[in-house]
C-alpha positions as CSV (number, residue, x, y, z in Angstrom):
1,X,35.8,-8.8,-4.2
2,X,32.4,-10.7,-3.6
3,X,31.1,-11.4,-0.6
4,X,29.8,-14.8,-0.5
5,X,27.8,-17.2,2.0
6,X,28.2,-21.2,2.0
7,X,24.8,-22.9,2.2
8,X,23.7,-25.7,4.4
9,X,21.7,-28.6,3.2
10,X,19.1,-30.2,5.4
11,X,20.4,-33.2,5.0
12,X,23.8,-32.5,5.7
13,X,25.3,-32.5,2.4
14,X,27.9,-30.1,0.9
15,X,26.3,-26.5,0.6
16,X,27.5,-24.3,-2.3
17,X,29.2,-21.0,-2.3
18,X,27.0,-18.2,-3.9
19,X,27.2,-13.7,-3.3
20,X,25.6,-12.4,-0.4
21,X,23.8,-10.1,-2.8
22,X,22.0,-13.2,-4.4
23,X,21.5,-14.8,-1.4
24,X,19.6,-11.9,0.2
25,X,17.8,-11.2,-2.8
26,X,16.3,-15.2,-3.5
27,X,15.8,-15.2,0.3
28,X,13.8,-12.1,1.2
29,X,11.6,-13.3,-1.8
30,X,11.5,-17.3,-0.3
31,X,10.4,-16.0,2.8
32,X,7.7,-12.7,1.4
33,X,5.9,-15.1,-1.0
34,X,5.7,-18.2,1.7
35,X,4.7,-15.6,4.6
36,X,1.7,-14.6,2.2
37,X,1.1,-17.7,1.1
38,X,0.9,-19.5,4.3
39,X,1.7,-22.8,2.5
40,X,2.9,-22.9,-1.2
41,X,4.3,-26.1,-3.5
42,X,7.9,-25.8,-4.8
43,X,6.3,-26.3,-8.2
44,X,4.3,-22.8,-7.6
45,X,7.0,-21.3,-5.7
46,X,9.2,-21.8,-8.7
47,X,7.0,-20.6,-11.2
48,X,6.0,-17.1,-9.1
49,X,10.0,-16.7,-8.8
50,X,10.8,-17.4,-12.6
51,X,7.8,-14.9,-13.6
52,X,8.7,-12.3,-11.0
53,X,12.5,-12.8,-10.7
54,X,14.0,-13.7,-14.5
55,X,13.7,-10.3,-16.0
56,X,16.2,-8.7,-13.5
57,X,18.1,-11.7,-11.8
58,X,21.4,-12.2,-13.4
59,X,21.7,-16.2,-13.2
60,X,19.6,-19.2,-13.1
61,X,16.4,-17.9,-10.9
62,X,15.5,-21.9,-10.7
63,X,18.7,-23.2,-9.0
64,X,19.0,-20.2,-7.0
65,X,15.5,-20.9,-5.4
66,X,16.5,-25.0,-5.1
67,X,19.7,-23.6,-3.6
68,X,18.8,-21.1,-1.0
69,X,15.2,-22.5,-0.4
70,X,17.0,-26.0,0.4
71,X,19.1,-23.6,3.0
72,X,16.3,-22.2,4.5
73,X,15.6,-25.4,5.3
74,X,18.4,-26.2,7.2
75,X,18.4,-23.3,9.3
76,X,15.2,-23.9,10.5
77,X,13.7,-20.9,9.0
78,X,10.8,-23.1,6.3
79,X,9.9,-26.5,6.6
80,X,8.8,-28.9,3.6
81,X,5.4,-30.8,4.3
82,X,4.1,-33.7,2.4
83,X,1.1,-33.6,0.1
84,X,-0.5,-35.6,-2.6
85,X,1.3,-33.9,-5.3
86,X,4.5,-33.6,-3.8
87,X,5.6,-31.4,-0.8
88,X,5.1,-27.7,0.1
89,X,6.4,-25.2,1.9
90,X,5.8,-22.9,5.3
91,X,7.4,-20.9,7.6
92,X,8.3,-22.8,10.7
């Protein structure tokens, strides 16, 4: 059987049930490409992860990253800041 984690949701909606293993994969990528990045736009964040992630992630490498990044959020671990063209991203 599949391990699985429930998200949180910064805003204190339902989070969603999803593996461990895809968890830990979308996450440790989350927080290596914001780390080096310093700050980076969902918009980019989801393009890097679609180039770098949809040849050998086995589901939808778009709502994984909405999911897990929207998690991060809640724990604390990234925070979302406002700019012109949106928001962006940074460790906290």
């Amino acid at each position: 059987m599949m391990e699985k984690i429930l998200t949180l949701h910064p805003e204190g909606k339902k989070g969603v049930n999803i593996s461990v293993e895809k968890y830990d994969q979308i996450k440790d990528f989350i927080l290596n490409i914001v780390s080096c990045q310093g700050t980076i736009s969902y918009k980019e964040l989801d393009a890097v992860a679609k180039e770098n992630l949809a040849p050998v992630f086995d589901g939808s490498v778009s709502w994984y990253i909405a999911v897990v990044k929207l998690d991060l959020e809640a724990r604390g671990t990234i925070e979302r800041i406002r700019q012109k063209s949106g928001y962006a991203l940074r460790m906290r």
